[in-house]
C-alpha positions as CSV (number, residue, x, y, z in Angstrom):
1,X,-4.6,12.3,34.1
2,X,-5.3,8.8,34.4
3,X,-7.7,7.3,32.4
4,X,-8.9,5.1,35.3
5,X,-9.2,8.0,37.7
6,X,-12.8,9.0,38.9
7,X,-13.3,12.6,37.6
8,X,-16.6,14.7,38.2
9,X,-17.6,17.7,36.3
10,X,-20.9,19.1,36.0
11,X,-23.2,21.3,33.5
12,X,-24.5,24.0,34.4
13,X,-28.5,24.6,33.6
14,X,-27.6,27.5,31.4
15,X,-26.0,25.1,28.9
16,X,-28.4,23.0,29.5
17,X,-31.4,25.5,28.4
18,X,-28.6,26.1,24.9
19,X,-28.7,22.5,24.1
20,X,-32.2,21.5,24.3
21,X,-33.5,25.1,22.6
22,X,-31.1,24.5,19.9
23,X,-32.2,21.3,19.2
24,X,-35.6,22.1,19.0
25,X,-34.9,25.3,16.8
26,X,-34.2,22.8,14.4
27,X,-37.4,21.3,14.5
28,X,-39.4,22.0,10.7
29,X,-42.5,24.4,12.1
30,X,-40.9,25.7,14.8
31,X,-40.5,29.4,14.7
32,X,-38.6,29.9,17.6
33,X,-38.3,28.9,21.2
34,X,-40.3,31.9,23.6
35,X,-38.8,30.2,26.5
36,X,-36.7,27.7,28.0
37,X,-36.5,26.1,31.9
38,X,-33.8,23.7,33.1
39,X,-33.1,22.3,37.1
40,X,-31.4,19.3,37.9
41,X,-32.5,17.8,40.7
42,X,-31.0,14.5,42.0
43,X,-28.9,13.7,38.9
44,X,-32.4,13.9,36.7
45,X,-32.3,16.9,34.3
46,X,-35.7,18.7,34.0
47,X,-36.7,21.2,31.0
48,X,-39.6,22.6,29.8
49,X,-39.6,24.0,26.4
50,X,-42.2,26.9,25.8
51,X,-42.6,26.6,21.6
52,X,-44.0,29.1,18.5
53,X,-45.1,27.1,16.2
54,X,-46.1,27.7,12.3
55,X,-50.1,27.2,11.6
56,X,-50.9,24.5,9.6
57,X,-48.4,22.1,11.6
58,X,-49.0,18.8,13.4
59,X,-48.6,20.1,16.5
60,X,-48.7,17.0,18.2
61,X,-46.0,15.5,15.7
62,X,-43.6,19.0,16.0
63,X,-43.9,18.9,20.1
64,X,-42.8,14.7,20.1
65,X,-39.6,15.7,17.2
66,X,-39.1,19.1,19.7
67,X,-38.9,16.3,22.4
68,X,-36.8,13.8,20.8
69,X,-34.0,15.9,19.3
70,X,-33.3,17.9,22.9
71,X,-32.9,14.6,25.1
72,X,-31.1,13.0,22.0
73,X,-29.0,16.5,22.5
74,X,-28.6,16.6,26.4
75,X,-28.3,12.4,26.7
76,X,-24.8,12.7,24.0
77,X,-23.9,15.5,25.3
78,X,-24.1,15.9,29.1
79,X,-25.2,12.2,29.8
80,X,-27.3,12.8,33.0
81,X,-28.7,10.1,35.2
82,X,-32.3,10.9,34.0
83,X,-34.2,13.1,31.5
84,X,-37.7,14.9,31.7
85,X,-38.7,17.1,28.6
86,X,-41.4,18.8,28.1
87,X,-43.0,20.7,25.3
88,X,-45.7,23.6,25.0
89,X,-47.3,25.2,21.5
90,X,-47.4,28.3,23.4
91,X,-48.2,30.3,20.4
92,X,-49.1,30.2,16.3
93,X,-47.3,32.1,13.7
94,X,-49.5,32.5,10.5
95,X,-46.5,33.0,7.7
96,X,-47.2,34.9,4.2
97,X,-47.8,33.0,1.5
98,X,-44.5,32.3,-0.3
C-alpha cells in the first residue's frame, strides 16, 4: 500500500467501551467500572463511565484522573475527531482494614 494513499478504517464502540474502562481501572480508588457507554456520532466519540469507588477517596480528584487517562487512551489510540467523557461515582466500596 502506498503510504500516500487515503485509507479509512473505523473502531467500533465496543473497543471503544475496552479502552476507556481499562484506562480507568487503572485509576488508584477505583474498584471497578459497573458500566460503560460509547456512540460516535459525527466523528465525536461519546462515553460515559459509571464508576465504584473506594470510601475515603477524593472523588472529585479520582473522576478528573478516570477522565484523563480514557481520552489520553482513545485520543493515541483511535484518534477521533472529538472526545466527550464522562464520569459517575455510582457507588462506594468500604474495604477491610488491611
Amino acid at each position: 500500500m502506498d503510504e500516500n494513499q487515503d485509507f479509512a478504517y473505523a473502531v467500533s464502540e465496543k473497543a471503544l467501551r475496552n479502552i476507556a474502562e481499562t484506562a480507568g481501572r487503572q485509576v488508584s480508588g477505583v474498584i471497578t467500572i459497573r458500566s460503560c457507554s460509547a456512540a460516535v456520532t459525527g466523528g465525536v466519540v461519546h462515553i460515559h463511565l459509571a464508576v465504584r469507588a473506594r470510601y475515603g477517596s477524593d472523588l472529585h480528584g479520582l473522576a478528573l484522573e478516570v477522565q484523563r487517562r480514557a481520552s489520553e487512551a482513545i485520543d493515541s489510540m483511535a484518534e477521533p475527531a472529538g472526545l466527550d467523557i464522562s464520569v459517575t461515582i455510582e457507588d462506594l466500596a468500604v474495604l477491610p482494614a488491611e
